[in-house]
Each structure stands twice: as structure tokens, then as C-alpha cells.
N, CA, C and O atoms as a Tripos MOL2 file, in Angstrom:
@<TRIPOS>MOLECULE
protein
  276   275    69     0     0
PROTEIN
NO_CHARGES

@<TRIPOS>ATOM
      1 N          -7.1120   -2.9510    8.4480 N.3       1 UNK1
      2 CA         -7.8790   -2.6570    7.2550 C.3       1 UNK1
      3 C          -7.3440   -3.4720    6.0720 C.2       1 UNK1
      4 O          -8.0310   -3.9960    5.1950 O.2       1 UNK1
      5 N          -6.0920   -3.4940    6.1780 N.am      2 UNK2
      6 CA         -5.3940   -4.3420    4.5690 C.3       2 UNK2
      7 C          -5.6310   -5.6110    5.0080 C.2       2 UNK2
      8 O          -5.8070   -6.3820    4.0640 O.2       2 UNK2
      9 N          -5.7110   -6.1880    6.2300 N.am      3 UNK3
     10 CA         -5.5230   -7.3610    6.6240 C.3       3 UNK3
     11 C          -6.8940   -8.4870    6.1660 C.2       3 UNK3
     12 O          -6.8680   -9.6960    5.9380 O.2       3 UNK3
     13 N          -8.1340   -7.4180    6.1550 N.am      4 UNK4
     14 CA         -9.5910   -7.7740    5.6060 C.3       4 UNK4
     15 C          -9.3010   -7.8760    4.3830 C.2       4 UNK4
     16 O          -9.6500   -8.9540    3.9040 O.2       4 UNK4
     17 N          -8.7350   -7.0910    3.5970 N.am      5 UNK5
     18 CA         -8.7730   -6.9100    2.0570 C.3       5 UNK5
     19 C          -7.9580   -8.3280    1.9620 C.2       5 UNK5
     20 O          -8.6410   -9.3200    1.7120 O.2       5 UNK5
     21 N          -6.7780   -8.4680    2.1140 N.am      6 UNK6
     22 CA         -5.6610   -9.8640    1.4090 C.3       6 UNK6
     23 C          -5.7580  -10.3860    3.0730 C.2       6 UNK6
     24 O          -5.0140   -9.7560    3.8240 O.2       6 UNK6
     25 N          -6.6410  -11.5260    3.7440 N.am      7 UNK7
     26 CA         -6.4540  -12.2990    4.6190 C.3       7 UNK7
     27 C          -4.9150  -12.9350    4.9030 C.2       7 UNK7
     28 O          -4.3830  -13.1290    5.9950 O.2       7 UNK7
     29 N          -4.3970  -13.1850    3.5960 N.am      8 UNK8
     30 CA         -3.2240  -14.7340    3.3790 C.3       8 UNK8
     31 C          -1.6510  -13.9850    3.5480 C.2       8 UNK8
     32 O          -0.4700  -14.2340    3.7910 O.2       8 UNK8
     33 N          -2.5990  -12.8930    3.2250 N.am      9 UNK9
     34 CA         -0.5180  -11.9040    3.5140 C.3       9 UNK9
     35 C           0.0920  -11.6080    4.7450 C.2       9 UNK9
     36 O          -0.3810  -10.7490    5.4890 O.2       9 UNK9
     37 N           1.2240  -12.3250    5.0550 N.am     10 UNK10
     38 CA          2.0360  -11.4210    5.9360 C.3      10 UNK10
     39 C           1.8710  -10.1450    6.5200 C.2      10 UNK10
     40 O           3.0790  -10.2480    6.7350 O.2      10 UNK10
     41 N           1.6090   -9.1940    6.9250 N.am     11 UNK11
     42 CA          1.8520   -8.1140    6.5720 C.3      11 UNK11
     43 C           3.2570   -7.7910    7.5920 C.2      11 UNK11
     44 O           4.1340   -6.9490    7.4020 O.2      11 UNK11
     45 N           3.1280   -8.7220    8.6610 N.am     12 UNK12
     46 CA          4.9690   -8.3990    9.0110 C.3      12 UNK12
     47 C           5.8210   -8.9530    8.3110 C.2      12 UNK12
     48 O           6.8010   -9.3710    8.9280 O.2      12 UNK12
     49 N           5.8040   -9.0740    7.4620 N.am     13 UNK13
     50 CA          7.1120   -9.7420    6.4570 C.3      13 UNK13
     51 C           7.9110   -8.0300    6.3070 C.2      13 UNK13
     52 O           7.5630   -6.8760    6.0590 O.2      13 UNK13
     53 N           9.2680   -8.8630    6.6690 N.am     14 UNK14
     54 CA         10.2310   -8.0660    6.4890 C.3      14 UNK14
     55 C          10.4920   -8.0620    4.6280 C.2      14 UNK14
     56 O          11.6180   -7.9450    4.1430 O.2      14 UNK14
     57 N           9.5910   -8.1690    4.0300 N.am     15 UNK15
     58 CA          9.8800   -8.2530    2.3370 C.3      15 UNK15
     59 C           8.2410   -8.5000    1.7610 C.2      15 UNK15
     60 O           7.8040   -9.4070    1.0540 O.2      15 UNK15
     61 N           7.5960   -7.4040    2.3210 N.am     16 UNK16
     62 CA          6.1760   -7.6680    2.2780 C.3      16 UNK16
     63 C           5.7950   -7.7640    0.3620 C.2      16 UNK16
     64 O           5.0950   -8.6270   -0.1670 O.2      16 UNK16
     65 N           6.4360   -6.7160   -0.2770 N.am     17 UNK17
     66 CA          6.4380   -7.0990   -1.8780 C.3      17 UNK17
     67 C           6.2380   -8.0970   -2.6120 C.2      17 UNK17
     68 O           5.5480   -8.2990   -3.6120 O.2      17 UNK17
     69 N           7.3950   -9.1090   -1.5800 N.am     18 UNK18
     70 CA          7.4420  -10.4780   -2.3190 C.3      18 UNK18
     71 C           6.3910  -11.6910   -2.3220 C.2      18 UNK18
     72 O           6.2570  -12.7180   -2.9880 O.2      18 UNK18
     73 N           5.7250  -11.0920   -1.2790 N.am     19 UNK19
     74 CA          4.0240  -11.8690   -0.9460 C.3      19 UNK19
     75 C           3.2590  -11.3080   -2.0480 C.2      19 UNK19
     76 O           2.3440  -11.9790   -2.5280 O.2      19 UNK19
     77 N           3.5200  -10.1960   -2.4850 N.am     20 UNK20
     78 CA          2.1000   -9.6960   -3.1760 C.3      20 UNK20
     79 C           2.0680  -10.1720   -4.7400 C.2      20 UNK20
     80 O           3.0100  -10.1170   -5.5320 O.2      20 UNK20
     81 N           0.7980  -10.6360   -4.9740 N.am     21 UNK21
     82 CA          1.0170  -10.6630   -6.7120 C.3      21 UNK21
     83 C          -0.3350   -9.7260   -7.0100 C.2      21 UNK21
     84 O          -1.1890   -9.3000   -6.2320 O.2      21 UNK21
     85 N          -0.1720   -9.5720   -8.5300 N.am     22 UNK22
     86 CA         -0.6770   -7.9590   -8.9790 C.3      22 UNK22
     87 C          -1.8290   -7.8970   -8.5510 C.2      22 UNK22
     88 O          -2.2500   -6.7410   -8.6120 O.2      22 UNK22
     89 N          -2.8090   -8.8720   -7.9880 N.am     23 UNK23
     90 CA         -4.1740   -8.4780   -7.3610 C.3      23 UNK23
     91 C          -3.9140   -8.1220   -6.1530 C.2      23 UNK23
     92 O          -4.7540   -7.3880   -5.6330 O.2      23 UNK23
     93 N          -2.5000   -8.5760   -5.1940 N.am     24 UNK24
     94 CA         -2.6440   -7.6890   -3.6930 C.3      24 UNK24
     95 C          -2.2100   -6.9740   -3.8400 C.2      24 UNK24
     96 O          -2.4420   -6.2110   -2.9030 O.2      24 UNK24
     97 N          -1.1870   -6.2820   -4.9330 N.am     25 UNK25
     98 CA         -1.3560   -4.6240   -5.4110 C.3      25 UNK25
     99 C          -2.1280   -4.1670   -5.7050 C.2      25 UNK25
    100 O          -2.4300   -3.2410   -4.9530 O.2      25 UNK25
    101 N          -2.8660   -4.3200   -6.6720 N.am     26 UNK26
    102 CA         -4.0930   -3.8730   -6.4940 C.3      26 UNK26
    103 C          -5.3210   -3.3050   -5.4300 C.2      26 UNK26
    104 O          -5.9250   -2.3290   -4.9850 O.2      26 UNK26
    105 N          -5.1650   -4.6180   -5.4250 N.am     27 UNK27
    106 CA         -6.1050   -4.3710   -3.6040 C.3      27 UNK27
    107 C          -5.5050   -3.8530   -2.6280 C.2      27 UNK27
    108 O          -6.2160   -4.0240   -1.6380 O.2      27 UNK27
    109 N          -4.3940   -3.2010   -2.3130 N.am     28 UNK28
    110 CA         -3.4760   -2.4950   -1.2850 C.3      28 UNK28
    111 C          -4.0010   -0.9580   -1.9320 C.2      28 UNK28
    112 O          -4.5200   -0.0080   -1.3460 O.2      28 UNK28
    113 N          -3.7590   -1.0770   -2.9040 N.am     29 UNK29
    114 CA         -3.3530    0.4710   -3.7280 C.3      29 UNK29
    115 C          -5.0570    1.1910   -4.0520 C.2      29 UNK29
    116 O          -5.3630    2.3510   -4.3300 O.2      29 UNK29
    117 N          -5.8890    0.0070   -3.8830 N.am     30 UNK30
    118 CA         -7.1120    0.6020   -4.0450 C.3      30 UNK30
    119 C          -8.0660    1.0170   -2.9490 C.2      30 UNK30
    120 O          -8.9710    1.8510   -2.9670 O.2      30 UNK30
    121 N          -7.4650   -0.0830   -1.6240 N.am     31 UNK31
    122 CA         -8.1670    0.2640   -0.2940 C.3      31 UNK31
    123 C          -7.8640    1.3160    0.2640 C.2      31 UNK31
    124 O          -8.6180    1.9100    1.0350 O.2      31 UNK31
    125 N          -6.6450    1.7140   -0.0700 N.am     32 UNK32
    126 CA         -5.6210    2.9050    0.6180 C.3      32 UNK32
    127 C          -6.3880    4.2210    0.2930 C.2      32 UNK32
    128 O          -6.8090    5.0910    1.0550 O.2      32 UNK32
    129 N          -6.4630    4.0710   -1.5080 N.am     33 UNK33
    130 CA         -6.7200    5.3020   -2.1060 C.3      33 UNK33
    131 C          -8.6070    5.4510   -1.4540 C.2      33 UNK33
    132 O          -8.8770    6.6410   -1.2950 O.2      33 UNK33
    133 N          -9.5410    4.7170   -1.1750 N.am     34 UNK34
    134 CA        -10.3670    4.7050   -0.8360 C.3      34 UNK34
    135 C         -10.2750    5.3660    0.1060 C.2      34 UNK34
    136 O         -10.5750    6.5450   -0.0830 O.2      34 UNK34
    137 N          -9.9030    5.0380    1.3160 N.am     35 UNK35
    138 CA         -9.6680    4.6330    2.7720 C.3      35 UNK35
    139 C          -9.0620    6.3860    2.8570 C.2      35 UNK35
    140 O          -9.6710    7.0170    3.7200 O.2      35 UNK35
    141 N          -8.5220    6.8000    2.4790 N.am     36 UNK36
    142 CA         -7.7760    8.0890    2.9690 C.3      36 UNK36
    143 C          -8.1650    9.4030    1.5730 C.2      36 UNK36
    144 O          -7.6960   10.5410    1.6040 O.2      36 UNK36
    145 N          -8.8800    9.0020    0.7160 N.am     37 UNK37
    146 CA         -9.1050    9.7910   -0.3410 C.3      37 UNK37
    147 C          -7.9300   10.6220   -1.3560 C.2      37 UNK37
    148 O          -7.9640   11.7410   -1.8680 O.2      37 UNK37
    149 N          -6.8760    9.5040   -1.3840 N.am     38 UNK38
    150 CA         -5.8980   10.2770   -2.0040 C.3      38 UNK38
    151 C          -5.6010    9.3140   -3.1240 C.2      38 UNK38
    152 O          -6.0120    8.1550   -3.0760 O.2      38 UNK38
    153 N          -4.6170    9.9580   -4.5230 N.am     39 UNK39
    154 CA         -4.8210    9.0170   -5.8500 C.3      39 UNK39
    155 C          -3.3950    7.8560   -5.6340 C.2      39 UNK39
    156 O          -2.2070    7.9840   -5.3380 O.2      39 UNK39
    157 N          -3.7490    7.4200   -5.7650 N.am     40 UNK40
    158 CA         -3.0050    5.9210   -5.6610 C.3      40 UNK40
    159 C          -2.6290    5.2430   -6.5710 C.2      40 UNK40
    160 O          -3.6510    4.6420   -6.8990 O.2      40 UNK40
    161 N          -1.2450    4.6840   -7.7010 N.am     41 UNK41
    162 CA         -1.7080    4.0530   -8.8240 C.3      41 UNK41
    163 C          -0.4190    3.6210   -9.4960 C.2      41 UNK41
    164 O           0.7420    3.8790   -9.1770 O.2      41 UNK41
    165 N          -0.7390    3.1390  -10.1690 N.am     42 UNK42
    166 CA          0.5970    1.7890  -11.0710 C.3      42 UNK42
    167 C           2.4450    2.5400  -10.0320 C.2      42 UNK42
    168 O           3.3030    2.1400   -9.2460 O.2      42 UNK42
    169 N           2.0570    3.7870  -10.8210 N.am     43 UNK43
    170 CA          3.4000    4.7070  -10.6390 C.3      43 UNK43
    171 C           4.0930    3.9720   -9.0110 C.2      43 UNK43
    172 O           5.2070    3.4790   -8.8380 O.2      43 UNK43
    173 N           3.1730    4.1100   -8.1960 N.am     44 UNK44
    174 CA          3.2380    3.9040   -6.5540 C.3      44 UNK44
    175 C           3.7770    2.4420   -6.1950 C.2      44 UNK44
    176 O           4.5640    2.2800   -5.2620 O.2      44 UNK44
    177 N           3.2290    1.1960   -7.1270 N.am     45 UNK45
    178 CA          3.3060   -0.1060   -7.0260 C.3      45 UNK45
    179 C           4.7210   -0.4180   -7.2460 C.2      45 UNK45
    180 O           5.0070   -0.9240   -8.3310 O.2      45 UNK45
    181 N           5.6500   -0.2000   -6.4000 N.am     46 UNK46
    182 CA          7.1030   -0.1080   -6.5100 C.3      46 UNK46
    183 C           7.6000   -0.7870   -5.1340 C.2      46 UNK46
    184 O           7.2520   -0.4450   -4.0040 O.2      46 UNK46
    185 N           8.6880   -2.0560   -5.5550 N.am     47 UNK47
    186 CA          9.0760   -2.3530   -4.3970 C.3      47 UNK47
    187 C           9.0850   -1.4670   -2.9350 C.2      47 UNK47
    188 O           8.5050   -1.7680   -1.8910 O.2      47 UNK47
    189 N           9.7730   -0.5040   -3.1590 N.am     48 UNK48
    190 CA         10.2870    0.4810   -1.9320 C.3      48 UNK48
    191 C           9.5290    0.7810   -1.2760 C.2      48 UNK48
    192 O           9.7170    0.8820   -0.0640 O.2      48 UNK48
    193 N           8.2870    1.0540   -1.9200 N.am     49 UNK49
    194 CA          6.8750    1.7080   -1.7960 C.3      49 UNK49
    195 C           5.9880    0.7140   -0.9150 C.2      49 UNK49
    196 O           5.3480    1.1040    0.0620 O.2      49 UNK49
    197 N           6.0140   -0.6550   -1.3730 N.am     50 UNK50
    198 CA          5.2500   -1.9820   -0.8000 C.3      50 UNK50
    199 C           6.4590   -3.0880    0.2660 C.2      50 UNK50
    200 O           6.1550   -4.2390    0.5790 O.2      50 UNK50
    201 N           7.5460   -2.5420    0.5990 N.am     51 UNK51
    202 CA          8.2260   -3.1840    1.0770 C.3      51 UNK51
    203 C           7.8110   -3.8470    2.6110 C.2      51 UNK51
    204 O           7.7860   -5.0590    2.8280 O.2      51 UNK51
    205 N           7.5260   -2.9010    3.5150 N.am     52 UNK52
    206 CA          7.0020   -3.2140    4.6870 C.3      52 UNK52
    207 C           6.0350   -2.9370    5.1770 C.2      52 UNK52
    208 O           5.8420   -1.8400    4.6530 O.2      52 UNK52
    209 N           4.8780   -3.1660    6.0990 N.am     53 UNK53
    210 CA          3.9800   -2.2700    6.6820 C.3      53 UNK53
    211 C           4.6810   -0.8820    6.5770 C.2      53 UNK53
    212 O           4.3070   -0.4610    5.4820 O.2      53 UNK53
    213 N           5.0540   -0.4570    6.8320 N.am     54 UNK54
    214 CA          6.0670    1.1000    7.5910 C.3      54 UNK54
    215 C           6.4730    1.6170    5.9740 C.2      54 UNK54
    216 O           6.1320    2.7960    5.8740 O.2      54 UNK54
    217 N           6.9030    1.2670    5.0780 N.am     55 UNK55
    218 CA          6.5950    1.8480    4.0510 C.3      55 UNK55
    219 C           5.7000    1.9970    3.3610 C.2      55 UNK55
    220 O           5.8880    2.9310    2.5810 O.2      55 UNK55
    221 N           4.8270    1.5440    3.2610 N.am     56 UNK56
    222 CA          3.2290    1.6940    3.1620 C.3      56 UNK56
    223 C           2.7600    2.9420    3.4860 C.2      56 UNK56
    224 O           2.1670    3.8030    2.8350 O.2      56 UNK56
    225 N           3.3130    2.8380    5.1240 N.am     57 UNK57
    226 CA          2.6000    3.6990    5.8310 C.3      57 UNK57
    227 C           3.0420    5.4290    5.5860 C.2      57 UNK57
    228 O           2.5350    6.5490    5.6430 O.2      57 UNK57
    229 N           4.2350    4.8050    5.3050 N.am     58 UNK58
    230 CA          5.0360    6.6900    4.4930 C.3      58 UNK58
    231 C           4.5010    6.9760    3.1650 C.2      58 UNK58
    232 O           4.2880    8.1000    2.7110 O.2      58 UNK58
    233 N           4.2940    5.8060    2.5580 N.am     59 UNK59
    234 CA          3.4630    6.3800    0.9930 C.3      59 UNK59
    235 C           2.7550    7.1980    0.9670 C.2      59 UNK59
    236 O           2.8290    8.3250    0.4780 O.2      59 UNK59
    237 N           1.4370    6.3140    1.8940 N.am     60 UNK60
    238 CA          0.2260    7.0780    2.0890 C.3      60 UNK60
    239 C           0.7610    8.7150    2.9580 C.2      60 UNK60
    240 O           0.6540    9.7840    2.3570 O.2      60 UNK60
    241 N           1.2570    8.6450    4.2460 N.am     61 UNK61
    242 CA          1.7830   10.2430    4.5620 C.3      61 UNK61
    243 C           2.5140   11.1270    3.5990 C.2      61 UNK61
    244 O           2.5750   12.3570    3.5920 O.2      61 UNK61
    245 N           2.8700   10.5510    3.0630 N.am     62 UNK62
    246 CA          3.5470   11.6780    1.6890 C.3      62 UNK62
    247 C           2.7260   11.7040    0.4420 C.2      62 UNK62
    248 O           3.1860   11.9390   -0.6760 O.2      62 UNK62
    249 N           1.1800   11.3850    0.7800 N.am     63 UNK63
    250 CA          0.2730   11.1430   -0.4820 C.3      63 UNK63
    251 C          -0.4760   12.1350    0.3470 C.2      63 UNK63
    252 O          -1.1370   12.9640   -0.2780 O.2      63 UNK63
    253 N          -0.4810   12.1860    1.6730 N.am     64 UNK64
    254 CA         -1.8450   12.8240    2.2900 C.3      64 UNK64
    255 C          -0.9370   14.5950    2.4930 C.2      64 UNK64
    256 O          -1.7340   15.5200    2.6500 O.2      64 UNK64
    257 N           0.0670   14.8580    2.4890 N.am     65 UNK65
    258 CA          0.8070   15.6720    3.1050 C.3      65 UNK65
    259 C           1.0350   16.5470    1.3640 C.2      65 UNK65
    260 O           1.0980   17.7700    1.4890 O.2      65 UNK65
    261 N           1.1380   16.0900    0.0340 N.am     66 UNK66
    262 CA          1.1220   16.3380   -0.7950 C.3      66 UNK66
    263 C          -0.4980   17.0350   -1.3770 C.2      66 UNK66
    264 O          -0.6230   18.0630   -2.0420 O.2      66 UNK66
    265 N          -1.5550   16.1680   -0.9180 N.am     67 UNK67
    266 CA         -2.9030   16.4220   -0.9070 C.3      67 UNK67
    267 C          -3.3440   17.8270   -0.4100 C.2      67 UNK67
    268 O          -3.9970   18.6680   -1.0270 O.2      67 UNK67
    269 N          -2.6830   17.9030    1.2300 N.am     68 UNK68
    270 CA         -2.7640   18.8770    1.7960 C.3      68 UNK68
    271 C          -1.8170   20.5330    1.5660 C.2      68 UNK68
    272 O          -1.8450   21.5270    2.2930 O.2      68 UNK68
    273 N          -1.1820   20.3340    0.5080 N.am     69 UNK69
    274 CA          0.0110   21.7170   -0.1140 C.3      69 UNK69
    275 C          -0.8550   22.0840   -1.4920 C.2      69 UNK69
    276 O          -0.4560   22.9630   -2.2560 O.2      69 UNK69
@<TRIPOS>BOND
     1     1     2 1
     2     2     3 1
     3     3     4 2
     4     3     5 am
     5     5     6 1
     6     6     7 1
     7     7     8 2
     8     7     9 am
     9     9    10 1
    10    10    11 1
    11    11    12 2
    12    11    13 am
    13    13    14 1
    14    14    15 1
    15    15    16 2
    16    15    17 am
    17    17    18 1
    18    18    19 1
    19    19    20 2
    20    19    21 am
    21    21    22 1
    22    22    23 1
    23    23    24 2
    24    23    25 am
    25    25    26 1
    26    26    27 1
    27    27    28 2
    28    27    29 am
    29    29    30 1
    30    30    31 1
    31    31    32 2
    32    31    33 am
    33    33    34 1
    34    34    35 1
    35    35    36 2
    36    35    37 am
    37    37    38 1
    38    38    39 1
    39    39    40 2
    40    39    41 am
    41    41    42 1
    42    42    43 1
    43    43    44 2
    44    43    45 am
    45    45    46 1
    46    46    47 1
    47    47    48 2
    48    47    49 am
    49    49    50 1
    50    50    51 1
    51    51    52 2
    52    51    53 am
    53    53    54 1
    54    54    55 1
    55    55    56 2
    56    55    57 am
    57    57    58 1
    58    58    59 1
    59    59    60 2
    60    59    61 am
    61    61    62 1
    62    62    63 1
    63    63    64 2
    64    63    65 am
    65    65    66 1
    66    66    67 1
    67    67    68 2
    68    67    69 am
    69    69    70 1
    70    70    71 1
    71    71    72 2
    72    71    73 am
    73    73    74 1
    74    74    75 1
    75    75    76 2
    76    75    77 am
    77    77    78 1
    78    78    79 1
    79    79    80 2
    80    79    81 am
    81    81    82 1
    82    82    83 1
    83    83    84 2
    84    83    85 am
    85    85    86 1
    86    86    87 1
    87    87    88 2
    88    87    89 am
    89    89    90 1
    90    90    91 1
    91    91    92 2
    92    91    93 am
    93    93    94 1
    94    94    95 1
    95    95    96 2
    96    95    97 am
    97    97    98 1
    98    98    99 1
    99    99   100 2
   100    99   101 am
   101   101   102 1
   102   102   103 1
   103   103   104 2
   104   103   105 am
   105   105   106 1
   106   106   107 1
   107   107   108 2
   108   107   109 am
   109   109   110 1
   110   110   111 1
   111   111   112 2
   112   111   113 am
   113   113   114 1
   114   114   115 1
   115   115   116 2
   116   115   117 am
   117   117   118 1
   118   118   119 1
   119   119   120 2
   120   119   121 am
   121   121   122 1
   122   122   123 1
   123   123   124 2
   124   123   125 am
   125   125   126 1
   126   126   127 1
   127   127   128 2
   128   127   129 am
   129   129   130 1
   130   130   131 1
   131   131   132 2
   132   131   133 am
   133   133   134 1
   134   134   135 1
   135   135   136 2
   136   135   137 am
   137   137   138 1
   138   138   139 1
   139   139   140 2
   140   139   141 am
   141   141   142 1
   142   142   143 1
   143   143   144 2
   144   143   145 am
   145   145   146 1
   146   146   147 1
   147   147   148 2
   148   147   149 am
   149   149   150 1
   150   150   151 1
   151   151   152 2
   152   151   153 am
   153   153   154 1
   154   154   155 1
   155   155   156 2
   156   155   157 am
   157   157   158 1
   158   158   159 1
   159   159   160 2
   160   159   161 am
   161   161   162 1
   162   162   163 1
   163   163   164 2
   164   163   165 am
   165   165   166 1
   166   166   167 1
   167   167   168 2
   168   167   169 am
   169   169   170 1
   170   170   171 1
   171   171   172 2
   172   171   173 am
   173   173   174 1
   174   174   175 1
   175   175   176 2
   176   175   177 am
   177   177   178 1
   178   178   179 1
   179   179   180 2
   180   179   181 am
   181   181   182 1
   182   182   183 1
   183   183   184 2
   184   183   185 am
   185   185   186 1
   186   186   187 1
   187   187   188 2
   188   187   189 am
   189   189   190 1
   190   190   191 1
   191   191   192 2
   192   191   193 am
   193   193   194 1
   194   194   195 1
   195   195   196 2
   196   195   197 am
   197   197   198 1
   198   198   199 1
   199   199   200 2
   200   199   201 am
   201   201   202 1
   202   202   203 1
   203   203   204 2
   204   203   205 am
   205   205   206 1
   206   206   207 1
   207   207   208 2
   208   207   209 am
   209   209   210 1
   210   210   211 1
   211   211   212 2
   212   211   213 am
   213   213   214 1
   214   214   215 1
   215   215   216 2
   216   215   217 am
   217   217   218 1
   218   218   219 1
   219   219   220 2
   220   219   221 am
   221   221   222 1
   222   222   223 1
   223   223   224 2
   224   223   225 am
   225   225   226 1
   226   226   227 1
   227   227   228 2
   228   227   229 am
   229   229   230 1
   230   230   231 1
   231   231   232 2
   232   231   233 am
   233   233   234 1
   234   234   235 1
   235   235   236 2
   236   235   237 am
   237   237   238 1
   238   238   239 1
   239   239   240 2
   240   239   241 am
   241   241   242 1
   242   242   243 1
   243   243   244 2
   244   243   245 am
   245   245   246 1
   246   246   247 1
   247   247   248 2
   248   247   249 am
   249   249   250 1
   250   250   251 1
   251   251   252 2
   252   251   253 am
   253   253   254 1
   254   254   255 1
   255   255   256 2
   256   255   257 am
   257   257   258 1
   258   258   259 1
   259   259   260 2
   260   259   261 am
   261   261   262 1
   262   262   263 1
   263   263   264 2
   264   263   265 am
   265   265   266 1
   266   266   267 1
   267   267   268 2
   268   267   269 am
   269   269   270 1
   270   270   271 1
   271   271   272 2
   272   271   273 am
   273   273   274 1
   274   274   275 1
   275   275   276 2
@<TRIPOS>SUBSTRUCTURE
     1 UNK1         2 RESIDUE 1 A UNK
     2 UNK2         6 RESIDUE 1 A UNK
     3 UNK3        10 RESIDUE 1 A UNK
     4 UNK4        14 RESIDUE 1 A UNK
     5 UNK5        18 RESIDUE 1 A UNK
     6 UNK6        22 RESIDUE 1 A UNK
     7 UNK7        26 RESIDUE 1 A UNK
     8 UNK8        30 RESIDUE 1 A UNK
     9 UNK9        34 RESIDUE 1 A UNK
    10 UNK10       38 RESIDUE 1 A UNK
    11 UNK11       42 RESIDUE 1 A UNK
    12 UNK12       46 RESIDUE 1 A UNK
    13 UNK13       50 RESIDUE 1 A UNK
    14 UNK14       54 RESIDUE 1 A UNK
    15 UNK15       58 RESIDUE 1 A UNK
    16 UNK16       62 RESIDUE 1 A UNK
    17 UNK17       66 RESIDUE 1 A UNK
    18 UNK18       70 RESIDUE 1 A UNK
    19 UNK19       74 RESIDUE 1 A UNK
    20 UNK20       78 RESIDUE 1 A UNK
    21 UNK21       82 RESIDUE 1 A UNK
    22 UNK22       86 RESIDUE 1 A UNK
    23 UNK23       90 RESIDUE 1 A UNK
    24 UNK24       94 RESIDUE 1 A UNK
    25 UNK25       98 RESIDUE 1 A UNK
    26 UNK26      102 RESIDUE 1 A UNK
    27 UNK27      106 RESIDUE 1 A UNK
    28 UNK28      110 RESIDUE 1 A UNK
    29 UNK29      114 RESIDUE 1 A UNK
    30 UNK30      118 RESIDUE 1 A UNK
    31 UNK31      122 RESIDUE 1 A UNK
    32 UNK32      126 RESIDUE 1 A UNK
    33 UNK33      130 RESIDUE 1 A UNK
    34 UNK34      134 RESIDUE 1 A UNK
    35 UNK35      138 RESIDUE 1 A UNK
    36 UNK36      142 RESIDUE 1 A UNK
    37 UNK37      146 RESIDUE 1 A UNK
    38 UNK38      150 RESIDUE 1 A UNK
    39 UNK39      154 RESIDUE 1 A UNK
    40 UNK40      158 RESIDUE 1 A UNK
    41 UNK41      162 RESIDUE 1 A UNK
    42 UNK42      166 RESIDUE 1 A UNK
    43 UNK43      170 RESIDUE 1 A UNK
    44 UNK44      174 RESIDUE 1 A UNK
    45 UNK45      178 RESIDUE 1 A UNK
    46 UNK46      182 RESIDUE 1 A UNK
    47 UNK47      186 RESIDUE 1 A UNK
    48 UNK48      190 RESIDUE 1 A UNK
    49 UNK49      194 RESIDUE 1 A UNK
    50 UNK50      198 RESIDUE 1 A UNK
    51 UNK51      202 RESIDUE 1 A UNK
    52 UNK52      206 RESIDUE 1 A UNK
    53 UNK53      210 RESIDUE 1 A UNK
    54 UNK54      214 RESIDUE 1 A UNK
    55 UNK55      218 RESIDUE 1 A UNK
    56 UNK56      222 RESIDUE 1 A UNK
    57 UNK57      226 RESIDUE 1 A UNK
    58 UNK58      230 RESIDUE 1 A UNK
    59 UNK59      234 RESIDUE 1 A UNK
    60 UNK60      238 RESIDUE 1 A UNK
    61 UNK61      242 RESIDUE 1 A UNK
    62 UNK62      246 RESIDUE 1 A UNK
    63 UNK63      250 RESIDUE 1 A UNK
    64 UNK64      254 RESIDUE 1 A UNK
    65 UNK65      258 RESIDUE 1 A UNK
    66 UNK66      262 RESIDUE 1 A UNK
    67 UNK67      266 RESIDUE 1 A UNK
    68 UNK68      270 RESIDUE 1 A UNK
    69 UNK69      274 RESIDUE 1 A UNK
């Protein structure tokens, strides 16, 4: 799904952050929040947060798991 949104990115980069400039944050942080219906936003756009696929992927579970309490 992210891979349609930013074609040119890595997404196995072991330092996936350092690929992104503020439009593939953007576009990460907006497909996500689409894509799974949860709020997504500046606060989130944090290295730690965009570091790897696999942290990505915990954002969103601790966005959907927060949604759901």
C-alpha cells in the first residue's frame, strides 16, 4: 500500500526516515490514517516512529489498540 503512494522509497531501508522528505511524511501519515481510520499527524512524524517498515507497523498497532480502549 505505501509502496503505490512513494514508488522511489526503500521501504527496506534499515533507516527508512532518512529517505523520506516532508511529502513522504506526509503521504505515509495520510495513507495510514486513511487506510485504517485512525488520527495520524505532525506529533507521529518522528524518527522512531518512521524508522523501519516494523516501526511503522507498531505506530499504527498502538494507534488502532488506543482507538479500540
Amino acid at each position: 500500500m505505501l509502496e503505490d503512494s512513494l514508488p522511489l522509497v526503500d521501504f527496506d531501508s534499515d533507516f527508512l526516515f532518512a529517505e523520506l522528505d516532508s511529502l513522504g511524511v506526509a503521504s505515509i501519515l495520510m495513507t495510514l490514517s486513511d487506510e485504517f481510520g485512525i488520527q495520524l499527524d505532525a506529533t507521529d512524524a518522528t524518527p522512531k516512529n518512521l524508522k523501519t517498515l516494523d516501526s511503522i507497523v507498531s505506530m499504527v498497532e498502538n494507534h488502532l489498540k488506543s482507538k479500540a480502549e
